[in-house]
FIROTI-320678 format. One record per residue (C-alpha): residue number from 1; x, y, z. Coordinates in steps of 0.2 Angstrom, whole numbers, plus 5000, padded with zeros to 4 digits. Each point is the difference from the previous one (the first is absolute). Layout:
N
NUM;X;Y;Z
...
! end
This chain:
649
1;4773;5090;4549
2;4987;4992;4988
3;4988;4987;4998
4;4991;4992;4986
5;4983;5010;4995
6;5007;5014;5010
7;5011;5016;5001
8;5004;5009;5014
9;5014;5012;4997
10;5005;5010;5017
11;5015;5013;5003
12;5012;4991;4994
13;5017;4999;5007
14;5013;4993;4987
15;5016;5001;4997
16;5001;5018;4992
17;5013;5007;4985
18;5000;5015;5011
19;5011;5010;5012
20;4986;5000;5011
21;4985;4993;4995
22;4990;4984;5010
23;5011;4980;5003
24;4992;4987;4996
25;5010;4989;5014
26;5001;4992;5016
27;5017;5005;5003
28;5004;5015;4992
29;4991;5018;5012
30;5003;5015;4990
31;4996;5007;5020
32;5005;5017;5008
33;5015;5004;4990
34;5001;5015;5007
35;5000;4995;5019
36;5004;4985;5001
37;5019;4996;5006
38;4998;4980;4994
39;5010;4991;4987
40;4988;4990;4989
41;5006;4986;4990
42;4996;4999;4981
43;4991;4983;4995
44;5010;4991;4986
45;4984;4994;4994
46;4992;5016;5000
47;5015;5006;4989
48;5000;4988;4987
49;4981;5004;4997
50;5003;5018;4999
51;5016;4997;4988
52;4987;4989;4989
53;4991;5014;4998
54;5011;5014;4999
55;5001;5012;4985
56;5016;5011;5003
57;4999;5020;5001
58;5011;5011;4990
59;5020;5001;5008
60;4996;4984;5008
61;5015;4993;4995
62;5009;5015;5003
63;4997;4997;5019
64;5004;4981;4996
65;5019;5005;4994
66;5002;5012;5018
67;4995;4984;5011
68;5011;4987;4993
69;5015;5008;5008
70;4999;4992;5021
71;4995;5012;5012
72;4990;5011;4987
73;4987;5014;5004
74;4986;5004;4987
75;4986;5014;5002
76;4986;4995;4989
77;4988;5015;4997
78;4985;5002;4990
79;4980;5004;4998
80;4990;4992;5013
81;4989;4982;4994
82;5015;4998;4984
83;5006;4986;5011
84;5016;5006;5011
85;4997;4985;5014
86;5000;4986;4989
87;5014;5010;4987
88;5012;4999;5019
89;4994;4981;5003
90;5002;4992;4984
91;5016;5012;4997
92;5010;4992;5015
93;4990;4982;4995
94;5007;4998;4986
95;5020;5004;5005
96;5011;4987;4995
97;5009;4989;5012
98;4998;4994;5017
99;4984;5007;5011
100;5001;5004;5018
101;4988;5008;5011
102;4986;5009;4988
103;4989;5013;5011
104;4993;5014;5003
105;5008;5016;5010
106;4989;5010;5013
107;4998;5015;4993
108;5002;5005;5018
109;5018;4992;5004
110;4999;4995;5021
111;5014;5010;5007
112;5004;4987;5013
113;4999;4987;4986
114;5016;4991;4991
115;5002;4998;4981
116;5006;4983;4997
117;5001;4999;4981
118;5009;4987;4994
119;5009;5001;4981
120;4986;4992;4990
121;4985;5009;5008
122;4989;5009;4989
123;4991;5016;5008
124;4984;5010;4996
125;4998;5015;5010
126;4983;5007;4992
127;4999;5017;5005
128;4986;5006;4986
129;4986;5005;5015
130;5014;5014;5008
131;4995;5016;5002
132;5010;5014;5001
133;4996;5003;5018
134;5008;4985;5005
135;5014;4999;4988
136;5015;5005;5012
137;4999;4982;5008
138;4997;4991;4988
139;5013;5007;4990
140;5015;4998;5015
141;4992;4981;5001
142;5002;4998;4981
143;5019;5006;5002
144;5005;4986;5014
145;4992;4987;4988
146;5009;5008;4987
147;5015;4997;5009
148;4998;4983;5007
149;4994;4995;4982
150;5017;5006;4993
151;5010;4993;5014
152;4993;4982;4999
153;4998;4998;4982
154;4981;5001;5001
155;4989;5008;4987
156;4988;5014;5002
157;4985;5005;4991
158;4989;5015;5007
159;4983;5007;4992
160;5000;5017;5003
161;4982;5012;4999
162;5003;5016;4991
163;5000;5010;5015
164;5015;4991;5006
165;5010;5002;4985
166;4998;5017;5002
167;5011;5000;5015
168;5014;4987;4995
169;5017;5007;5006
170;5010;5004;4983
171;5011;4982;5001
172;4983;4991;5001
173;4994;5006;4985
174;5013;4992;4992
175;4993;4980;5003
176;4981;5008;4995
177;4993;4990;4984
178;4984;5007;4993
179;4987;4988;4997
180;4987;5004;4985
181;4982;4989;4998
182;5000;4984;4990
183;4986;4998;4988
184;4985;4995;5006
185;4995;4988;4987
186;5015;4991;5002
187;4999;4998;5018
188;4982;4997;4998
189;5006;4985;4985
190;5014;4993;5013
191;4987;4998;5013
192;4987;4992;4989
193;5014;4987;4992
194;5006;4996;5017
195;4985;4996;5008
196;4995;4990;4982
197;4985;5011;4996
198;5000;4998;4982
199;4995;5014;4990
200;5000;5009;4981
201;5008;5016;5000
202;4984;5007;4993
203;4995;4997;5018
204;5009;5013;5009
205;4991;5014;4988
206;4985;5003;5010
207;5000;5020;5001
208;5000;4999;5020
209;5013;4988;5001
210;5011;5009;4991
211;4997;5016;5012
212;5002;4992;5014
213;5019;4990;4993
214;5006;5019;4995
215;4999;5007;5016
216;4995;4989;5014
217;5013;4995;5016
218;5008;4982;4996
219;4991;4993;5013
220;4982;5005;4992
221;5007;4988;4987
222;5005;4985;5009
223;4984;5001;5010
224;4989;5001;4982
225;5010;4985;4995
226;4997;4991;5017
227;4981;5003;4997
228;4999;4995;4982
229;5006;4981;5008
230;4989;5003;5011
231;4983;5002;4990
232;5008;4988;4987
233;5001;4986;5015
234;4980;5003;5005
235;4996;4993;4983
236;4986;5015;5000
237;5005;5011;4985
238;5005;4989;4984
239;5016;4991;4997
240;5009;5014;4990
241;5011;5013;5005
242;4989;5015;4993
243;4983;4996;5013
244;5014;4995;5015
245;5007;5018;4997
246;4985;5009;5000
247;4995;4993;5015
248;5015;5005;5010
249;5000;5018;4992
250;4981;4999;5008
251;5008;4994;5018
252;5013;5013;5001
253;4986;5014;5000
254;4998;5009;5015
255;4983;4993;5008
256;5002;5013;5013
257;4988;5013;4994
258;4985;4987;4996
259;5001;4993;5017
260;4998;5014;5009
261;4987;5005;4991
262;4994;4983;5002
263;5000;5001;5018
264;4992;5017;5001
265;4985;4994;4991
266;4999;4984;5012
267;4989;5006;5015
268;4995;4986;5006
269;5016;4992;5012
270;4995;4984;4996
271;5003;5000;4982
272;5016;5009;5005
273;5006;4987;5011
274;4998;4987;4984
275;5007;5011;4990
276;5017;5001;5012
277;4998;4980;5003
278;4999;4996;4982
279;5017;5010;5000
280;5008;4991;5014
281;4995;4984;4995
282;5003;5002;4979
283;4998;4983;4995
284;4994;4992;5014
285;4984;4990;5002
286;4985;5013;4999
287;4990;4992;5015
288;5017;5001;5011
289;4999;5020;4994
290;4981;5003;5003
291;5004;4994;5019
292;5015;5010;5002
293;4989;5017;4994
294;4986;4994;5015
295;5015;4998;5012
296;5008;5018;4996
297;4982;5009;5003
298;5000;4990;5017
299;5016;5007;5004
300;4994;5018;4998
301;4985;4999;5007
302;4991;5002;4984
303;4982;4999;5002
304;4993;4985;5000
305;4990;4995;4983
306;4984;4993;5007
307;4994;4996;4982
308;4995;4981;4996
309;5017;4991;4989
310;4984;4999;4988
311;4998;5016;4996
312;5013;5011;4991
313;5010;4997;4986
314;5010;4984;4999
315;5018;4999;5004
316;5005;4998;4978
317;4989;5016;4999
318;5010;5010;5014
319;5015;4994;4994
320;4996;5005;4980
321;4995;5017;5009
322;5018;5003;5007
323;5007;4996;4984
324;5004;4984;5007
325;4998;4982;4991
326;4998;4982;5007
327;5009;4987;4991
328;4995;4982;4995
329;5009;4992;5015
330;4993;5013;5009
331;5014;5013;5004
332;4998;5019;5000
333;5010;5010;4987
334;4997;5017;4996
335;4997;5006;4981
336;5014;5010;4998
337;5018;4995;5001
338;5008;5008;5013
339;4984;5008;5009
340;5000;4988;5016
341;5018;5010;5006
342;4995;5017;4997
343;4982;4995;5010
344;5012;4996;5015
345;5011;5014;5000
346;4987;5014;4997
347;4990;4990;5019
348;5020;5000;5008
349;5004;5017;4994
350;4981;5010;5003
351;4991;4990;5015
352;5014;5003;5013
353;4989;4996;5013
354;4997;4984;4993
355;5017;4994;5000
356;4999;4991;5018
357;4984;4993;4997
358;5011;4994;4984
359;5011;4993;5007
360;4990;4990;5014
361;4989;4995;4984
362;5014;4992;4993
363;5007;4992;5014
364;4981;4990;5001
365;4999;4998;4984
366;5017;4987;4997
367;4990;4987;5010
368;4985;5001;4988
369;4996;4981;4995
370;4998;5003;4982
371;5017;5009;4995
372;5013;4990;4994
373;5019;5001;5006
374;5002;5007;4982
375;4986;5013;5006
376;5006;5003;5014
377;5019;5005;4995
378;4992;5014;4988
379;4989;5008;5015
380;5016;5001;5009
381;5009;5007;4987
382;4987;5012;4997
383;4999;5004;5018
384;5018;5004;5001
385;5000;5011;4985
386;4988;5010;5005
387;5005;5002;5018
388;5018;5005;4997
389;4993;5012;4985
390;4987;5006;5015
391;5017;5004;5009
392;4995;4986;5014
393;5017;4988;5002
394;4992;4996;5016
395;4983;4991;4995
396;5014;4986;4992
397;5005;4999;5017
398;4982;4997;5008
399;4997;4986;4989
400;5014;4991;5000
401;5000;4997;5019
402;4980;4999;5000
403;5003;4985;4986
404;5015;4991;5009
405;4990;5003;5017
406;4994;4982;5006
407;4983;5001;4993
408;5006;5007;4984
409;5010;4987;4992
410;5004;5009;4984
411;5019;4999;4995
412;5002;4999;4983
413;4988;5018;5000
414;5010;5008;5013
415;5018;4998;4992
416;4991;5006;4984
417;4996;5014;5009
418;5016;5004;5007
419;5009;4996;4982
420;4987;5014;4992
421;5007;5013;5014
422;5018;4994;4998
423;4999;5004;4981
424;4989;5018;5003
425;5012;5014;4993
426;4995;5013;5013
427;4996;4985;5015
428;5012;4987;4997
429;5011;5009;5015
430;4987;5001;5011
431;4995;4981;4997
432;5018;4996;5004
433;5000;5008;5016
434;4986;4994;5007
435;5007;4982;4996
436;5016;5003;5008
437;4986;5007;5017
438;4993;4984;4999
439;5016;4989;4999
440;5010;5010;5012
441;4988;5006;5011
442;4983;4995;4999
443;4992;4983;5005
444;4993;4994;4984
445;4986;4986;5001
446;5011;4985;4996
447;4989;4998;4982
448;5007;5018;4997
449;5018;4998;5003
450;5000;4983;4988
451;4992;5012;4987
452;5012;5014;5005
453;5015;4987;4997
454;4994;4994;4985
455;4998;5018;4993
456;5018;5005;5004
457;5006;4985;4994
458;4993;4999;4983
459;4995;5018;4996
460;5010;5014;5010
461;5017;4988;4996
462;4998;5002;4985
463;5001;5019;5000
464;5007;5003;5019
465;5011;4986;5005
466;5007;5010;5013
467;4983;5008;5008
468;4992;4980;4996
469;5016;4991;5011
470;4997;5013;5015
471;4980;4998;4999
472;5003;4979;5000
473;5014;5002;5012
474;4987;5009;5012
475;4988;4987;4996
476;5011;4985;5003
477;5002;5005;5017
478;4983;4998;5004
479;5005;4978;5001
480;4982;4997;4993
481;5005;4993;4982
482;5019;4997;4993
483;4989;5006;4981
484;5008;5018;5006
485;5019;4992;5007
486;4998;4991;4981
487;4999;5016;4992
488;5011;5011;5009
489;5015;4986;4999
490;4994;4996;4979
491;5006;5021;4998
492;5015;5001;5010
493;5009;4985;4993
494;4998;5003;4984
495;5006;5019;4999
496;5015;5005;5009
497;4991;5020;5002
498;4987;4992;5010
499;5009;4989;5010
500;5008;5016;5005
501;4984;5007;5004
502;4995;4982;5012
503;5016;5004;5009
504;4993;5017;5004
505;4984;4997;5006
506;5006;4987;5011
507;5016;5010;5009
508;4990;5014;4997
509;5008;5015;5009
510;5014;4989;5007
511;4988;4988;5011
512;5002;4983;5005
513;4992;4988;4988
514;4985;4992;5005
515;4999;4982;5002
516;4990;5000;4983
517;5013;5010;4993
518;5012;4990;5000
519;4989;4985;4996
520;4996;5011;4982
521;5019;4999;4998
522;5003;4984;5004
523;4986;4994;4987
524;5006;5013;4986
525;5016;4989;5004
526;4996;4987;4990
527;5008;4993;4986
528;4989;4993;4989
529;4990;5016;5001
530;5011;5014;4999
531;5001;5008;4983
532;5016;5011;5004
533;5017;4994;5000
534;5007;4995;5016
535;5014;5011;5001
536;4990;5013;5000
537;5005;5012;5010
538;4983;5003;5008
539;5002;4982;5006
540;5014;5001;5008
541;4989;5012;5010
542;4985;4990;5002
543;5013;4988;5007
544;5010;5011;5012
545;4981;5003;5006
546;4996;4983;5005
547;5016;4993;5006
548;5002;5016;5012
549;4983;5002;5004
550;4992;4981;5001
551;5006;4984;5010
552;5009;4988;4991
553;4985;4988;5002
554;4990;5013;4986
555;5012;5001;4987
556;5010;4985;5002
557;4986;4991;4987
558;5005;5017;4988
559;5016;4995;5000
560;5000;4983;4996
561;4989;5003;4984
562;5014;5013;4994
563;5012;4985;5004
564;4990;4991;4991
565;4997;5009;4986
566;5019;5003;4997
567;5004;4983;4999
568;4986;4997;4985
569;5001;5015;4992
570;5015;5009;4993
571;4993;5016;5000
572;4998;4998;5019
573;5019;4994;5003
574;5004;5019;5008
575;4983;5001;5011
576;5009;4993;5014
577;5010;5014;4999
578;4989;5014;5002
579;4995;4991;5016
580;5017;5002;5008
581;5002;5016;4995
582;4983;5006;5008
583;5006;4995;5016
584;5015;5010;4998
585;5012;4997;5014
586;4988;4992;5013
587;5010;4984;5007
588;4984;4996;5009
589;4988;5001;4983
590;5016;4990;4990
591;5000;4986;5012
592;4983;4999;4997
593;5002;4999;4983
594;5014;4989;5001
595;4990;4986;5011
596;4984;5003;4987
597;5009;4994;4987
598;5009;4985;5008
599;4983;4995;5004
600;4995;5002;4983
601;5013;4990;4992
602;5002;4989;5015
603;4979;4994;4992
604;4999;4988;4989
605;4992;5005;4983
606;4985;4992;4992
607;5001;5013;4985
608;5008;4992;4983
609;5004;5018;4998
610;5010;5005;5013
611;5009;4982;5005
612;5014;5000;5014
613;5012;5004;4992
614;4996;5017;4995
615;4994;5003;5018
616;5016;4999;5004
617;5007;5011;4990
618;4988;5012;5002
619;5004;5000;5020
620;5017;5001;4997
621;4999;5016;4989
622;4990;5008;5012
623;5010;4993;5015
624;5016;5010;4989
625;4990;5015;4999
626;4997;5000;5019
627;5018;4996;5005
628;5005;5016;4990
629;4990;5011;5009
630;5005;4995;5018
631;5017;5002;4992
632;5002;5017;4994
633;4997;5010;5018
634;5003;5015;4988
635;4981;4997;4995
636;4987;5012;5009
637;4983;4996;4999
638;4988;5011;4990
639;4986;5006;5008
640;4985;4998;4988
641;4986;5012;5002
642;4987;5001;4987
643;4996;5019;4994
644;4985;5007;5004
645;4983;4998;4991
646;4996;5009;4987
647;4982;4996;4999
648;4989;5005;5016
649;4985;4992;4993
! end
């Protein structure tokens, strides 16, 4: 992100043209393919950018003809960095017709797991970071999707690394399509055109540009590209393409070396501490960093500088020294592009004594008056970024309860904080986890379990319904806000997989329901928000739940708003229906039915919609139904138990 007068260009995460390069995204982790046993869903948003953007490889459309046919396999294989992930994605994007479920496998299928592909779904199974060592699972798991993708109609596409290749069984080589590079000047032009950075095509001539398009990994592109809008935005470096381009081939130099000799040359802590608060704070007020660098030598008990504030150069002459600038409206900014994010890896990566004296630095630091909440959300996100590179999941975890405790009243930071780990490629696992500890069994601090809720709502739902609906289910039973019963009732009713899921957390290992179990039913119940159709069979469940499990008293209101419904609405006529089949032969449950629904039609109606009349006839269907059932003594009931769980946590 940019601002006028300004450019500040960090590792950048965007959406990459790569097999497995870095996401721009909130919703879309590339994380622990290798280990992780979690289906991830595939943004369509995310898809239609990558599409947008997508120069196809060589025997692309070979691959295309091998998926049309439902319940296809295809092995795409190729170089590493010539773009075999985003090939896979746009390849099952683009399929004609109707579009189910679109995610992405565990490389690592769950042995206790189910496979519920449906006939549209579209499947990615990206198995490109497989070693040899651990191919033998991975390849039986790639067989039972093969086979569950052939028996449901589904479609398949796997990115395969070499080494795996090597040891395909002789009828999998068959579905293998070998991928070759696209050119890099034409992705480089599709990129540019889509993000409407005008150029001539003398441009794209510069001698180092056109090394780096002949060899360099897709996602080297994107990322260029993503910089040139970036410098182009800070208004600092002309208004034509050439000086914009020049500038970002500057920012994608490795800084690495000159900092560390940098640092080497600084003896003085001091001007270290500047230096590493410059880099945190890139962009923000100068003063605000000055007093963060004071604050970092208090913490490690840096000697104390007895010398008079007179004395000494000025803060503009320390910052020049550290190759460090101060803008007009006074904010820091480093000289060269990109220099500020290799000044913070090299203290992360070299200082490992520092990093709890870090950490704590930072947790102060968000309450400094001078930053900005702008300010603050790049600290955390350089925080983040730097712990989880440091390998320290755990510091997320630290300051998230610290800044949801009661005195530390920062929300919106902490849910950044947790989305940063949810996204980590190598952490994102460990970050789920430690939600799930603090839903199901910790105590959060009421301020954390709202930011808890609101993360799995909008964030881990997006890519983990499954794992979000347990974590809100947890959380809802803690009574303290109905924001969590909101969310876990907003996913069940509108996917028929995840009500499935609601039904097994709540009878979980054949339990009785609690008495907020079967109040989730009976709200997921009703009609006007339900986004599945009523004769669902998973309905008829949810209802053999609650009239065999609940008083009449609880669900007798459910009932009348399906009675209601059916007389409004014609796609409700045969809701009454699945009621009187869900109690299955039970003359105590029908009765009860049976007396609901004279009450209901015996009440006279205000709504225009649903006038007398159509009460009545209503009651009378449903009465019908009823009658049948106590008629036919042949009828035995079933006995409705919900599988078990396939998701612990």
């Amino acid at each position: 992100m940019s601002v006028p007068g300004s450019t500040r260009i960090e590792d950048l995460h965007g959406p990459a043209h790569s097999g497995s390069g870095d996401q721009y995204n909130y919703i879309y982790p590339a994380g622990g393919f290798p280990h992780s046993r979690e289906r991830v869903r595939i943004a369509a948003e995310d898809r239609r950018w990558l599409s947008q953007r997508f120069v196809r490889p060589r025997n692309l459309g070979r691959a295309s003809e091998r998926l049309a046919k439902p319940g296809a396999t295809v092995l795409l294989v190729g170089e590493a960095g010539i773009g075999r992930r985003a090939a896979g994605t746009v390849l099952l994007h683009e399929l004609p017709g109707e579009e189910g479920s679109f995610e992405e496998l565990p490389a690592e299928r769950d042995p206790d797991g189910r496979l519920e592909f449906g006939p549209d779904d579209r499947l990615l199974l990206d198995l490109s970071e497989t070693t040899v060592e651990g191919s033998s699972t991975v390849l039986d798991g790639l067989g039972v999707y093969r086979s569950a993708t052939e028996r449901t109609g589904a479609r398949l596409v796997v990115i395969l690394s070499s080494e795996l290749e090597q040891a395909l069984a002789p009828e999998l080589q068959l579905h293998v399509v070998r991928l070759e590079r696209p050119r890099g000047d034409a992705v480089l032009t599709r990129y540019l055109r889509s993000d409407e950075l005008l150029h001539q095509p003398g441009d794209l001539e510069l001698p180092e540009l056109k090394s780096l398009l002949a060899t360099a990994p897709m996602r080297d592109i994107a990322r260029l590209v993503r910089i040139i809008g970036e410098v182009k935005a800070s208004r600092r470096h002309g208004t034509v393409f050439a000086g914009w381009c020049a500038a970002a081939m500057e920012a994608i130099t490795d800084w690495s070396d000159q900092v560390a000799r940098q640092v080497d040359e600084l003896t003085d802590g001091r001007k270290r501490a500047l230096l590493l608060a410059g880099a945190m704070l890139d962009r923000a007020p100068a003063d605000v960093a000055a007093q963060w660098a004071d604050q970092l030598l208090r913490l490690v008990d840096h000697p104390d500088n007895s010398e008079s504030a007179l004395a000494g150069p000025d803060l503009l002459a320390q910052l020049h020294g550290l190759k460090m600038t101060r803008s007009q409206d006074g904010r820091i900014d480093f000289e060269r592009l990109s220099y500020g994010a290799a000044v913070r890896s090299h203290f992360w990566t070299y200082f490992p004594g520092l990093r709890d004296h870090l950490r704590d630095w930072v947790a102060d630091a968000i309450h400094l008056a001078g930053l900005g909440r702008a300010e603050r959300s790049e600290l955390v996100i350089r925080f983040a970024e730097q712990a989880l590179a440091a390998g320290r999941p755990d510091d997320l975890r630290m300051l998230a309860e610290q800044w949801t405790s009661n005195s530390g009243s920062l929300p919106t930071e902490a849910a950044l904080l947790l989305v940063q780990g949810l996204e980590h490629e190598k952490y994102g696992g460990a970050v789920r986890r430690q939600i799930y500890q603090w839903a199901a069994n910790g105590r959060p601090a009421p301020l954390l379990a709202r930011v808890l809720t609101e993360v799995c709502r909008h964030e881990l739902a997006a890519t983990h319904p499954d794992l979000a609906l347990t974590r809100l289910f947890h959380l809802s039973k803690r009574g303290e806000s109905t924001d969590a019963t909101e969310a876990v009732l907003e996913l069940a009713r509108g996917e028929l997989r995840l009500l499935r899921h609601l039904l097994e957390r709540i009878f979980r290992n054949g339990r009785a329901a609690s008495k907020h179990g079967y109040g989730l039913l009976l709200d997921l119940l009703d009609p006007s928000l339900l986004r599945v159709l009523p004769t669902a069979p998973e309905l008829e469940l949810v209802w053999h739940r609650v009239l065999t499990g609940a008083d009449r008293a609880r669900w007798a209101p459910a009932v009348r708003s399906w009675l209601t419904a059916a007389a409004v609405s014609p796609a409700w006529e045969s809701g009454p229906d699945v009621m009187v089949r869900a109690a299955g032969s039970r003359a105590g449950v029908l009765n009860e039915l049976y007396l609901t629904a004279l009450e209901w039609q015996r009440t006279r109606s205000d709504d225009p919609a649903a006038p007398d009349p159509a009460r009545l006839a209503t009651a009378e269907r449903f009465w019908r139904s009823i009658d049948r059932v106590e008629g036919a003594g042949e009828h035995q009931h079933t006995d409705y138990q919900p599988a078990d769980s396939w998701e612990v946590s």
